[in-house]
N, C-alpha and C positions, 0 to 999 in steps of 0.2 A: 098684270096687264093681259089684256084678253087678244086671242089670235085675228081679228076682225081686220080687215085692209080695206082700204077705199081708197078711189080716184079725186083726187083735188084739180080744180080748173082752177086757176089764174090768168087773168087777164092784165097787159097791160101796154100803154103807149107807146115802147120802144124793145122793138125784136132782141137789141143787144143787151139792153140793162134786163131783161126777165132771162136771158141765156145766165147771163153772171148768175140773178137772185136765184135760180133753180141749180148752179152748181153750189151756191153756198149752203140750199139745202142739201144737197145731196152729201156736201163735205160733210156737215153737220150732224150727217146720219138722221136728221128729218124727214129726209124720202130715198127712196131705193132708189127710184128713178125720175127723170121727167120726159115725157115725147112736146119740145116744142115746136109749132105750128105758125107757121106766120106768113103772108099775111093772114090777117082774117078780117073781115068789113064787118064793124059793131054798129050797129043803128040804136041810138038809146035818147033816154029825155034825160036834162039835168038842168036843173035850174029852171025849171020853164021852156027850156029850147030842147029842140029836136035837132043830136046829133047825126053823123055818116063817117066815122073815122075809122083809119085802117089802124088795126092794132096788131099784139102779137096774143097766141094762148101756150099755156102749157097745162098738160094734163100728168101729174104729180100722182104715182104710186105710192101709201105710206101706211102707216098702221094707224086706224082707224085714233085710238086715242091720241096720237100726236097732233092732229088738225088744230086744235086750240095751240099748241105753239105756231103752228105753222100761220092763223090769221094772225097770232101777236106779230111774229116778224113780219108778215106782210104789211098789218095796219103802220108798223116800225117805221118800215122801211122804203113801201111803195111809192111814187109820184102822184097818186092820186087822193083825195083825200077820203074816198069807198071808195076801197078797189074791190074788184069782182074774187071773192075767194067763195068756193063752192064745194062739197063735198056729197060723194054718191058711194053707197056700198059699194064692194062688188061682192058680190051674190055666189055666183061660180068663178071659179079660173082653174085653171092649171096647177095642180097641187105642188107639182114643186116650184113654177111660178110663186106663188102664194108663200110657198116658203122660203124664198130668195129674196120676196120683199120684207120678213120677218128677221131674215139673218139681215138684212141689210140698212136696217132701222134702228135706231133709239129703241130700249127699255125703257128708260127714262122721260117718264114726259116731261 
């Protein structure tokens, strides 16, 4: 398993059921951390229409290879049926940052 970390955005329709899904990653040792964010105003097309709903985000520290479990449980688990799961390097941080989210992660994907 390689040292790489990246941020995971998830989005989703209820501030309190994404508080739970991000402590059960966190139990799970899927992510070190989550900062959730809410409200947040998502403007999006679906179906043909143009929505304007307030939702919630969370932006999920983890180790770069665990993101493929992290969309499985999402696509799992989510209320929506694409929910927004997004991943971004991070690039620089904080080296023992960086290594806090490594001790605080799955080996195992």
């Amino acid at each position: 398993m390689t040292d790489e970390v990246c941020e995971v955005v998830i989005t989703a329709p209820d501030a309190d059921w994404l508080a739970q899904f991000t402590r059960a990653l966190v139990d799970d040792r899927l992510a070190a951390s989550g900062h959730n964010i809410t409200p947040i105003r998502s403007i999006y097309r679906w179906q043909g229409q143009v929505y304007d709903k307030t939702e919630a985000r969370v932006a999920l520290h983890t180790r770069a290879a665990l993101v493929p479990a992290i969309i499985e449980r999402t696509n799992r688990d989510h209320p929506y049926k694409v929910p927004c799961v997004i991943a971004t390097p991070i690039v620089t941080s904080n080296p023992r940052y960086h290594r806090w989210i490594l001790d605080q992660t799955s080996e195992a994907a």
